[in-house]
N, C-alpha and C positions, 0 to 999 in steps of 0.2 A: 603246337609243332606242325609245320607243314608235310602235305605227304602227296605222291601222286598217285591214283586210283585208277586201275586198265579194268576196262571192263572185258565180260567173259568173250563175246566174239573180238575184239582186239586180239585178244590172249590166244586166239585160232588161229589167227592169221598169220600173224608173227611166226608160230610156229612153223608154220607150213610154207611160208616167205624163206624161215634160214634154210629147210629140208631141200628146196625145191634149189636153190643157187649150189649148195653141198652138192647136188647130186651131179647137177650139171658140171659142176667143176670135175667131178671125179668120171664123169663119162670122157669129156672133152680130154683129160689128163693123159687115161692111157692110149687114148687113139694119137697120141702125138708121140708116146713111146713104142708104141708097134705091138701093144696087150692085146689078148684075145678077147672080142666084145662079151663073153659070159663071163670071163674072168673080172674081167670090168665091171659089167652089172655086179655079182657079188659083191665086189672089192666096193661098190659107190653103195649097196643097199646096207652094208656095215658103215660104211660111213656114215649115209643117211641116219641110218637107227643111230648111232653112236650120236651123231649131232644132237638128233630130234630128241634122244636121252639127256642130254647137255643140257638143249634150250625149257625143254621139261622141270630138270632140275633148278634151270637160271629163272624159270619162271617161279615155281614151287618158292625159292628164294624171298623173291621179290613180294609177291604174294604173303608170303610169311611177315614179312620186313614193315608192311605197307598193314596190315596184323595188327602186328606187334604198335605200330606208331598211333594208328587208333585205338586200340586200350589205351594207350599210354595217354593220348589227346582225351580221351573220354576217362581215364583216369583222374589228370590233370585237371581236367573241368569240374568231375566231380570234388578234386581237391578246394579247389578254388569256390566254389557253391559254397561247401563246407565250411570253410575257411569264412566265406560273405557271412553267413548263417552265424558262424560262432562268434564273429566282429558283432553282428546284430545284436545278439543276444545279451554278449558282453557288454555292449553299449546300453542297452536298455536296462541289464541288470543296475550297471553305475548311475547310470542317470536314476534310478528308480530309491538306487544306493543313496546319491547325491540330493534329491528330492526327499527320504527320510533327514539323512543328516541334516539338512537345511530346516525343515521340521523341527525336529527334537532342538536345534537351536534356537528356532523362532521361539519353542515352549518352551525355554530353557532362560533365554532372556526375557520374555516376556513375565514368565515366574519371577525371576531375579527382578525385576522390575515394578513387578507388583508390590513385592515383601519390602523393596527399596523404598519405594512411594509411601507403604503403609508405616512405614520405620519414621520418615520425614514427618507422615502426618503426627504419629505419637509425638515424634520428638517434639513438633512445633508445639501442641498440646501444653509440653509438660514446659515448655517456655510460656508462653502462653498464663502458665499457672503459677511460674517462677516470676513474671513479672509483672501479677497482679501482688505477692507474696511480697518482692521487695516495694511494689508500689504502697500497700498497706504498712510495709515496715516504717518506711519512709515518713510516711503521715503519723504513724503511729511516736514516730522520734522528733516530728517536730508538736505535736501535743505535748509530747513529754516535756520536749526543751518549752513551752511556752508555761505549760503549766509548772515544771520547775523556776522561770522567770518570775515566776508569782508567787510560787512560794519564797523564792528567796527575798523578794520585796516585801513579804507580808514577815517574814526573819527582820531584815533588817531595820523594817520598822518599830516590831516589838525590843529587838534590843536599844535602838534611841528612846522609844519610851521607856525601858528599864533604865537607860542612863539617866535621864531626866528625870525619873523618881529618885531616883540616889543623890540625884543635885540638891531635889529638892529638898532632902531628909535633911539636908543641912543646915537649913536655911535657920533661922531662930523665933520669926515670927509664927508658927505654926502648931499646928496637932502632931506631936511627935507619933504618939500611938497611931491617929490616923495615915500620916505619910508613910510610918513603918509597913503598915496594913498595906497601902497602895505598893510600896514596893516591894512586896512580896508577890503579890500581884502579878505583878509588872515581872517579877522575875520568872515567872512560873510560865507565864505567857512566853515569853522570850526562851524561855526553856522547850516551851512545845514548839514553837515555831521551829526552833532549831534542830528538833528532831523531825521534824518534819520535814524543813529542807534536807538535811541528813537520808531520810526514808526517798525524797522526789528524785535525789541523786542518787541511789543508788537504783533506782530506779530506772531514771534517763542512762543511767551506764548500761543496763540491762536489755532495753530497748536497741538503745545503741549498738550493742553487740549483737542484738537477732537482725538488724539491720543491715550491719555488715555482713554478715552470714547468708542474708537473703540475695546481696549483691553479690556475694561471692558465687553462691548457689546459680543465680542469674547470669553470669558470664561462664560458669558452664557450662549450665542448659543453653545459653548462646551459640557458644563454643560445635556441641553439639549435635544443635539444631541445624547448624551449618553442615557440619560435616557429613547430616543424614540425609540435606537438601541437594550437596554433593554428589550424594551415594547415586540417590534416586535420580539427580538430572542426566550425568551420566549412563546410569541402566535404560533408564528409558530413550534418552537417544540410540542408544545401541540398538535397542528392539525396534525403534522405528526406521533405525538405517541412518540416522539424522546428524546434526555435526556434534563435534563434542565440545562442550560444554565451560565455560572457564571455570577455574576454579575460585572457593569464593574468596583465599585469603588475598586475591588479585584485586581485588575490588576496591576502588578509592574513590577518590573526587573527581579527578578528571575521566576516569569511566561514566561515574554517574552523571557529569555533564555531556556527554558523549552520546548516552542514553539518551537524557532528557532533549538537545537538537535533533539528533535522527529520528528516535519517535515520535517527534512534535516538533516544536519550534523554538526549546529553550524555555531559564528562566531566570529567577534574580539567583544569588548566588547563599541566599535563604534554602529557596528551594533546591538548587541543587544538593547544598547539606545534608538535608532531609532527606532527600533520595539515598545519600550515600549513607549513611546512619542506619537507616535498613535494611542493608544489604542487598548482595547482588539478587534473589529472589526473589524478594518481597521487592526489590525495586520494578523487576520487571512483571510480577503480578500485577502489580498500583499501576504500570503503564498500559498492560494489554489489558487486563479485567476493566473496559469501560463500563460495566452497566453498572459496578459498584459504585461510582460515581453519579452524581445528579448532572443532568442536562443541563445545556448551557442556558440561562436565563433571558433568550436574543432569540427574540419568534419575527417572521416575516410575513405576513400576513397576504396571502395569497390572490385574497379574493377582492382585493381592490386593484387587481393587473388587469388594463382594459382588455378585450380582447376582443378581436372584428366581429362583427356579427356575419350568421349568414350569407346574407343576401351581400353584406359588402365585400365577403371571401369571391364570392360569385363575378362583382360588376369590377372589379377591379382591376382582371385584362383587358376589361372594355372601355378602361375612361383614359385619355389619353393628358398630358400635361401633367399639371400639381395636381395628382388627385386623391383619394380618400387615401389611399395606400402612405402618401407622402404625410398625411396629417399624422396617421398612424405611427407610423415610422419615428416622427419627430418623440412622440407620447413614450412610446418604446423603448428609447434610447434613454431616457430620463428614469422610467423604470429600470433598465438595467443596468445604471447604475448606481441606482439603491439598491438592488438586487447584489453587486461585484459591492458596495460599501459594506452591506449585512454581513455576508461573508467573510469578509476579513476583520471583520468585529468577534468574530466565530471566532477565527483563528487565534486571533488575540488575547480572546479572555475565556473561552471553553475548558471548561475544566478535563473536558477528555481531549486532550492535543493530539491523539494519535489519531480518533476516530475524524479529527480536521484533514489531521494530516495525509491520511489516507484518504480522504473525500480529495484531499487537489491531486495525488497521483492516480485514481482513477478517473479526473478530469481531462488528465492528459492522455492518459491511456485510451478511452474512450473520446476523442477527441470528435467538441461536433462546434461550429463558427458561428457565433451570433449572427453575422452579419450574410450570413446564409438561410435565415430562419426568422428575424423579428420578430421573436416571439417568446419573452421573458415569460411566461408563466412554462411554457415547455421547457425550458433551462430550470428555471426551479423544481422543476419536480424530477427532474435527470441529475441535479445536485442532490436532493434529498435521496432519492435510489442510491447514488453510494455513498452518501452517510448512515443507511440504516443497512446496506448491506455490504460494505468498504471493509469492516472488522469483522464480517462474519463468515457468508459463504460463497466461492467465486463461482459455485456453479448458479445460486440461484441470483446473485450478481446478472450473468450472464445470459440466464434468462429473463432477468428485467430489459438487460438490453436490448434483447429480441422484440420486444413490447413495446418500447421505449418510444412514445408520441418524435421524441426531437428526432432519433436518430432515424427513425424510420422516414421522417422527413429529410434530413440533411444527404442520405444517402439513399435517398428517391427512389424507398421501399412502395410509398404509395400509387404506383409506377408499376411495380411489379407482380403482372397480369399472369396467369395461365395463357397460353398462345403467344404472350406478348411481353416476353421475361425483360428484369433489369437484374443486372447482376452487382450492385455497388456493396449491397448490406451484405449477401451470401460472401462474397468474395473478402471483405473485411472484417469481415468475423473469424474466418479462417489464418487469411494472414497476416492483421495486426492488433486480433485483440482474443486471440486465444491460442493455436498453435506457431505461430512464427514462418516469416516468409520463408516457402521450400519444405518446409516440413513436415511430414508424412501425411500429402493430400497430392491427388493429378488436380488437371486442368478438368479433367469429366467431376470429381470432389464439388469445386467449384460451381458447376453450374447444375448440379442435382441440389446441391444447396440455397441457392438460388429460388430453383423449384418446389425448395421443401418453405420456403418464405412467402411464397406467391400467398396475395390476399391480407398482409399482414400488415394495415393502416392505420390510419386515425382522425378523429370527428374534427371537422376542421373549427365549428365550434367549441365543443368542449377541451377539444385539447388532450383528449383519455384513446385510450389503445380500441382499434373494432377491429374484427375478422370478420373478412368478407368473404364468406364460406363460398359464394358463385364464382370468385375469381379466383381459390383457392386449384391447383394442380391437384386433381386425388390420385393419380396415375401414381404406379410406382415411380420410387428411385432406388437408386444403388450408389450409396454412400457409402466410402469406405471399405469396399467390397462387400458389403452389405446390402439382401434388397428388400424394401418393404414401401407402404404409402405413409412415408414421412413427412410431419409437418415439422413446423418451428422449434414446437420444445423436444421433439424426437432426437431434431438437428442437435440440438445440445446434448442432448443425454451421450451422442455416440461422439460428438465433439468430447466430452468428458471422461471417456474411456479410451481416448486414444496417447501413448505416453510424451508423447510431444505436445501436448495440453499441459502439464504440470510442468513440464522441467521450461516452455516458455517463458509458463507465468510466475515460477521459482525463482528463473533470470530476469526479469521484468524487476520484480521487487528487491530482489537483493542487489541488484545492481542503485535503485533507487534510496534505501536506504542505507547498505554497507560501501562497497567501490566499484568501478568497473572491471570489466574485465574477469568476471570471477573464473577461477579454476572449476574444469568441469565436473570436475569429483564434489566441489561445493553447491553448484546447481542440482547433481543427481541426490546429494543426502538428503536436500530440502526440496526437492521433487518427492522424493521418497514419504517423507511427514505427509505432504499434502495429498498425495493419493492416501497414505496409511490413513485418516483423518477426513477421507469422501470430501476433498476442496474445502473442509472446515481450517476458515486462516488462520484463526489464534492458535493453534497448535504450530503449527509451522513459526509463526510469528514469534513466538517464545525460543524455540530451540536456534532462531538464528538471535536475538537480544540475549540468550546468554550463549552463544557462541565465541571458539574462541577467533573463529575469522574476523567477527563484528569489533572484536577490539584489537584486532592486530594492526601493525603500521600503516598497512593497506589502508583502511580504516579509515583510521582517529585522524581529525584535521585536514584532511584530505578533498572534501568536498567542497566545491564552488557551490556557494547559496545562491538563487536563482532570487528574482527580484522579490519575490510574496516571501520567502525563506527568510530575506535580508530585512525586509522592514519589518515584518511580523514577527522576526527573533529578536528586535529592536527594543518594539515595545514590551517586550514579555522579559528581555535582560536587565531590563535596570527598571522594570515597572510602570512606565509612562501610565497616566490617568486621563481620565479627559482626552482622548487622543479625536484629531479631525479627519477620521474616514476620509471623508472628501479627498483632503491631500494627502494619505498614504496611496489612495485608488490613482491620482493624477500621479505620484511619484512612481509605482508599479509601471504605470504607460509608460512614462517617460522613457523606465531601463528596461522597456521590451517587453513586458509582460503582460498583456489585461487578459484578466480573466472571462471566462466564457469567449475568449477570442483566439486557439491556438490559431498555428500558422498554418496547417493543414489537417489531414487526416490522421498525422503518424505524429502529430504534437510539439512540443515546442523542446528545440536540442539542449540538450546540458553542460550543464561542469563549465568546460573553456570556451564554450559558445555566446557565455553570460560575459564575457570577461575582452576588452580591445580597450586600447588609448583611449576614445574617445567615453567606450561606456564606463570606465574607473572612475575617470572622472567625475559624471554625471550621478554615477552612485553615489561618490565622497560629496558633494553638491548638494544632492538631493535629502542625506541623512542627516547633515547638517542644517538645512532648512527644520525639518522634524525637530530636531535636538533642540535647537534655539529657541523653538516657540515659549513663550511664557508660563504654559502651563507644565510643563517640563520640568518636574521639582525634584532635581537629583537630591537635595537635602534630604526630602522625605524617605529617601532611597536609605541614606549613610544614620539619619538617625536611629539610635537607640541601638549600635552596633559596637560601642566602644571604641570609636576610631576616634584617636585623637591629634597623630601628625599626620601632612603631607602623604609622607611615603606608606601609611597606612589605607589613608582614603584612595590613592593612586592603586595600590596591589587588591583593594576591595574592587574597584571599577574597573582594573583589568581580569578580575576575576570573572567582572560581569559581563562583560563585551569579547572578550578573545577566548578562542580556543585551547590558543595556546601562552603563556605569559609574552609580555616582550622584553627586547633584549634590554640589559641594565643602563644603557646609554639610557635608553626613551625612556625607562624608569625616571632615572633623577634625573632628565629633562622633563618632565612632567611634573614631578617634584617640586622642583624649582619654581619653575611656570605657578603653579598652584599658593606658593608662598606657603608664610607661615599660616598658622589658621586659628581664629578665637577658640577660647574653650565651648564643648559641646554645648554646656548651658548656654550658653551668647547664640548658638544658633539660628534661634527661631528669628530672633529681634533683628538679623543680619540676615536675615534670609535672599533677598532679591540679590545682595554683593555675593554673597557666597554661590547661589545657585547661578550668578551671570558664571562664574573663574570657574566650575564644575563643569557647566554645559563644554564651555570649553575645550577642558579635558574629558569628557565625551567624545566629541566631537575628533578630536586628534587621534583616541584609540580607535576610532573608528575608519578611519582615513588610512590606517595601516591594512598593508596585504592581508595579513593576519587575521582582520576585522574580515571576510570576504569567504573563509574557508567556517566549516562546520563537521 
């Protein structure tokens, strides 16, 4: 409230300002009506005082009013303080409120979560023991049935031979007494036997029915086991924040093919069965649990990659024309591409497909150019880094890449001096291979990072990580609003607590394995896993493979196979053997792809980028060269599958090469095409006519759009 304030000599003069005009009014007044001047003075000193009484009181007023409005102002303030203070307080108590409840929730699901987990483990147990139960029953019913088979033959023996004593007792050339003898014999025998088969079969009935009992008993502890695997996946996503989970009775064949391409590359349609026969869990345990698995049997041998010496790293600015470097070079290129052959031999036949599969999205991710570096032994060992740390953890990932001989060459870390900074590596570590362009870092981020990388090279003979402590920066920085004498792995550690580190590298991969575009609520829950989990990936990795995003429309068939995705799902769909590296590595090139060559720093674009007139073509082209080769024996595929028409072997091979089935035209156009077909036995002896009219139809499912999505 505004108010205006006279101070005390103001306040005198006013006074004495209206006394003095008063007075003079009333001198001047009576001299103009002809008053007596002492009558006059009284008459103006009553006036006076009477005024000066007035302006006293008008003052006193005012003064009071002017009072009154500063309490009121200083009341008001204090209201207002008050008021601030109990907002504060209020705030703090709720938030302190909200901060418990959020608590006892975290303990509350996390409880709920444990009990849930520990419930699944029993239950899986008590399956587990249910289906060793009916697996022993089982064997136990077919001993029975074999050995009832034997006895009933060693039955029906004895009674032909009691028939044929009986014959014989007839006869007239003989010992009656002795034939009598024999068939008495003979009948007695026939007698045990037949209570014996009688005993075997009441026997195998016996078995029989613990048999059935065991199965039945086993598709409830199935049943069960599911629903506790349910319980628990559900609980525990909730506790990590994470997505929810499908449920398992969703679970079929086209899920588990869904599976088996996204986290790998596919397979025959064998294996897809088998995936989906063990449900959604266990399917996706058998996918992420790679070390349960054995290594793939495909080693590269490292140490026969020439690499320059020395002195010829040194003279090699100095020689001018075809020089050592060009000899070099030629040698190089040849090694890498037995180097880009080995690898896709990986991809092809490794029995952990995910840990491939993740070794080529962190190729791109980390992307570094061959042809910026010549120098194949540095690729192989920047391959090998993320395949031993692809499936495991992105922060110690991430500090490999800090080390990393190739990258620190490609992005001309060895360059990057104290006094004399390069900012390539600091600057792309931040915005394209761990927080995302823009996102919670300035421009000063950027180049204290930089500085926290100074010194961080590599032996140009061996090819291995050095720090070079004299060029390193020890001066502070201030990272993050952070300040300290940060190096490299520092730079990571706080690179790793900032929350735009997870939810990048959240949308990096779910966009690479599920769709693009994901809703931000689906980045934050599996941002969530991966901080809850310290950047440990198989956690996060599970709760989106059983998610229900991963199998929603979005999803399923959706994806454009990028060229390595399309051939390498090729071989692995319908089993090709004997496969020629050589030309899958030349057919990759051809549709845009060679590995260890993205197209820059930010890697090679996706989905509809793979896809134009001319590259369809070149695809449909290219797959069909593969498919025709002779050693291509789709027979070996079909045999021993009980396919016996046409329209059978066609829905087998669509099963194997498509996503999605096609439509019934192409069905029984294929069909057709195909003809009638020998019986399966005649196979073998028909082999080259039957696998020339297969490859074929190969070849056509594969030429559909269809064939292109995953």
């Amino acid at each position: 409230m505004a108010c205006t304030v006279f101070h005390r000599p103001a306040r005198r003069s006013i006074v004495a300002t209206v006394c003095l005009m008063l007075t003079l009014t009333v001198l001047l007044l009576p001299a103009a009506q002809g008053q007596s001047p002492l009558d006059s003075a009284r008459d103006a000193a009553k006036a006076a005082h009477a005024a000066r009484a007035e302006a006293e009181k008008t003052l006193a007023e005012r003064i009071a009013a002017e009072k009154a409005a500063m309490e009121r102002a200083a009341a008001e303030k204090g209201a207002v303080q008050q008021a601030a203070a109990l907002k504060a307080t209020a705030e703090k108590e709720l938030a302190a409120k909200v901060a418990a409840a959020k608590a006892a929730a975290d303990k509350l699901a996390a409880e709920e979560a444990y009990h849930a987990i520990r419930d699944a483990a029993h239950a899986a147990a008590e399956l587990a023991k249910a289906r060793r139960t009916a697996t022993e029953s089982l064997a136990a019913v077919n001993q029975a049935q074999a050995q009832l088979a034997a006895v009933q033959s060693a039955a029906e023996h004895a009674r032909a031979e009691s028939a044929a004593a009986e014959e014989a007792l007839s006869a007239t050339d003989i010992d009656k007494t002795a034939a009598a003898k024999a068939v008495e014999v003979k009948k007695a025998a026939a007698k045990a036997a037949a209570e014996k088969l009688a005993a075997e079969k009441a026997t195998a009935e016996k078995v029989a029915a613990q048999c059935r009992t065991a199965q039945t008993s086993l598709a409830e502890k199935t049943a069960a086991c599911r629903a506790a695997q349910d319980r628990a996946a559900r609980c525990h996503a909730e506790a990590l924040g994470g997505l929810p989970p499908l449920a398992s009775d969703q679970w079929n064949y086209a899920k588990a093919r869904h599976l088996l391409v996204r986290a790998g590359f596919g397979g025959t349609p064998d294996e897809v069965q088998k995936l989906s026969e063990m449900g959604l869990h266990a399917a996706v345990d058998y996918m992420v649990n790679i070390y349960d698995r054995p290594v793939a049997n495909i080693e590269f041998d490292p140490l026969r990659l020439e690499r320059p010496e020395p002195w010829e790293s040194r003279l090699e600015p100095l020689i001018e024309g075809r020089s050592l470097r060009d000899e070099r070079i030629a040698r190089e290129r040849r090694q890498q591409a037995e180097l880009r052959q080995w690898w896709l031999r990986r991809m092809a036949e490794s029995p952990r497909p995910l840990q491939e599969k993740l070794t080529l999205f962190w190729h791109d991710h980390f992307s570094v150019q061959y042809q910026e570096l010549y120098r194949t032994y540095m690729l192989y060992q920047q391959n090998q880094l993320f395949r031993t740390y692809g499936c495991d953890n992105y922060g110690a990932l991430l500090r490999g890449i800090a080390h990393d001989p190739a990258m620190i060459r490609y992005l001309d870390n060895h360059r990057n001096f104290k006094n004399s900074g390069n900012e390539n590596l600091g600057r792309e570590i931040l915005e394209l291979f761990s927080m995302g362009e823009g996102h919670g870092y300035t421009e000063q981020d950027l180049r204290e990072a930089s500085r926290a990388l100074t010194g961080y090279n590599y032996d140009p003979w061996t090819e291995q990580f050095v720090f070079l402590a004299r060029r390193h920066d020890e001066t502070d920085k201030t990272i993050f609003g952070r300040k300290g004498n940060w190096g490299g792995d520092e730079l990571v550690t706080l690179i790793l607590e900032q929350p735009a580190t997870a939810r990048y590298v959240a949308s990096k991969l779910f966009v690479f394995l599920a769709y693009e575009d994901p809703e931000p609520e689906v980045v934050e829950r599996l941002a969530h896993v991966l901080r809850a989990g310290n950047y440990d990936l198989r956690p996060m990795l599970k709760n989106l493979f059983l998610s229900q995003a991963f199998y929603s429309d979005r999803a399923m068939a959706t994806h454009i196979k990028g060229p390595v995705e399309l051939l390498v799902g090729l071989i692995r769909d319908i089993g090709l053997a004997d496969v020629d590296y050589r030309a899958v590595d030349s057919a990759t090139i051809q549709m845009g792809q060679m590995l260890f060559e993205p197209p820059n720093v930010a890697g090679w674009e996706e989905n509809r980028a793979w896809i134009t007139a001319e590259r369809i073509l070149t695809r449909y082209n290219l797959v069909a060269n593969l498919v025709e080769r002779p050693s291509a024996d789709i027979v070996g595929l079909l045999e021993g599958r009980g396919l016996r028409t046409s329209q059978e072997v066609v829905d087998y091979l669509s099963k194997a090469c498509l996503a999605t089935p096609p439509s019934e035209a192409k069905r029984q156009e294929l069909a057709a095409f195909l003809g009638e077909l020998p019986p399966p036995d005649q196979w073998a002896a028909k082999r080259n006519q039957l696998n020339a009219r297969l490859r074929a139809v190969v070849v056509a499912l594969f030429s559909t759009p269809e064939s292109q999505l995953g």
